[in-house]
N, C-alpha and C positions, 0 to 999 in steps of 0.2 A: 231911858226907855227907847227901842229902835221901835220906829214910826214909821222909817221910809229904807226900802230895800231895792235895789237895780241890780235885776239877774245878768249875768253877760254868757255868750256865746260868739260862736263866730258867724254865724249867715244870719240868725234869728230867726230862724223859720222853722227848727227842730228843737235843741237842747232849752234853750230859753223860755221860748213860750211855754212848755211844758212846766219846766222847774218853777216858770214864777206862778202861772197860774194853779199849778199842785198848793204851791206854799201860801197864797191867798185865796185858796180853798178852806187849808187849814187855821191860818191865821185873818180873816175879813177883814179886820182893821187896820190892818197895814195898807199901806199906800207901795204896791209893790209894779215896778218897772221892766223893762227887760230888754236888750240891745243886742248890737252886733261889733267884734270887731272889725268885719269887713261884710256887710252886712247886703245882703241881698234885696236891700233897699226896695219900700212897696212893693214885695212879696208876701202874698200869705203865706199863715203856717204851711209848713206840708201836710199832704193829703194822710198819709200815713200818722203823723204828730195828731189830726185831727182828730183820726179815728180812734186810736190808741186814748188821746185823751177823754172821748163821747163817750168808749166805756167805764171811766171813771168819776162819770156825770160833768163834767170840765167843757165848757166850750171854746175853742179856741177857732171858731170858723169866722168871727170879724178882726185875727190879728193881723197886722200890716209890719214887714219888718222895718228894722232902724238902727244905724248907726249910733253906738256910744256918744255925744259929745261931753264935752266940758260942765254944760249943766247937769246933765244928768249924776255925775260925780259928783257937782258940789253937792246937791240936794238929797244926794243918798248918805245912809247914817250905816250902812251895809252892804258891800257891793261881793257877789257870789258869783265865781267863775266855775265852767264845767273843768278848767285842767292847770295844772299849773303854771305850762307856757300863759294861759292866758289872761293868771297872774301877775306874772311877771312884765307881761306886756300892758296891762293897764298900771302898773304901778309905773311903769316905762315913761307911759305920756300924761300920767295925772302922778309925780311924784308927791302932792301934796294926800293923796288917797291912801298912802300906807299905816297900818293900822285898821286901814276897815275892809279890804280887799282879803278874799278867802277864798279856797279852795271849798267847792259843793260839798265834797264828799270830805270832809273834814277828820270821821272817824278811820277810814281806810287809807284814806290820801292816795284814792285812785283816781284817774282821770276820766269823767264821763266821756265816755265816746260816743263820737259822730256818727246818729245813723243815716245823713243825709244821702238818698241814693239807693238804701240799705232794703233788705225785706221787714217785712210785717213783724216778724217774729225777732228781728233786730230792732225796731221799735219797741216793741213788749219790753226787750231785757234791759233797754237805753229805760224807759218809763221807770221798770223796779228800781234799779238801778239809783235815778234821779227819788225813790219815791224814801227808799231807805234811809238816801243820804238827807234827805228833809227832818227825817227823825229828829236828829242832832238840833238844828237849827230852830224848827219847831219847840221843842222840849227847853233851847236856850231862851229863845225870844218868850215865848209865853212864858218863862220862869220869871222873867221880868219885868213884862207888862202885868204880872201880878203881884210882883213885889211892889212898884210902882204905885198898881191900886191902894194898896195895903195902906201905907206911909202916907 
């Protein structure tokens, strides 16, 4: 049963906080995380990430961003990247993490894009975007924590 999930992006102040807090909207019980590979350290979400998220009752106005470490990898049972580079790159410096390192958009195997910088309405499509590709993950995870229960 996945327990514990660490979203990654690259600043953590767009793709991330969005995605993890979407997916522990839909899932509460999860113990879910979210980093940066090069992370814009003690930044908040963007203002934009905020807004976008406020219409989807989501608050992301006390996130502070953060660099991936080593903990955060071992104590994740799920680690969700918005692209594949950034796959490949944590699998790069956590080689023991493969097997649990994924591509968000799993169904498509597109690579969420960065709206850092971006307009409003490049938020919006970055959100659906991230909101679709939760589908997949959602639909897996709950299949499990109810299988779980079941047994």
């Amino acid at each position: 049963m996945i327990e514990r999930v660490l979203v990654i992006c690259d600043g953590n102040v767009c793709r991330s906080p969005m995605a993890g807090a979407l997916l522990l909207k839909a899932l509460p019980d999860l113990v879910v995380r979210c980093a940066g590979l090069i992370a814009l350290t003690g930044r908040p979400a963007a203002r934009l990430a905020i807004d976008v998220m406020s219409r989807r009752g989501v608050d992301l106005e006390g996130h502070v961003a953060q660099m991936v470490h080593l903990g955060h990898v071992r104590e994740s049972q799920l680690i969700l990247a918005m692209t594949a580079a950034q796959c490949r790159e944590l699998e790069r410096r956590y080689p023991f993490a493969r097997g649990r390192v994924f591509q968000l958009d799993q169904t498509t195997r597109q690579d969420i894009a960065d709206p850092f910088g971006q307009s409003a309405a490049v938020f919006e499509a970055v959100a659906r975007h991230i909101e679709r590709a939760l589908e997949h993950w959602v639909a897996r995870i709950g299949a499990k924590e109810t299988r779980g229960a079941v047994n």
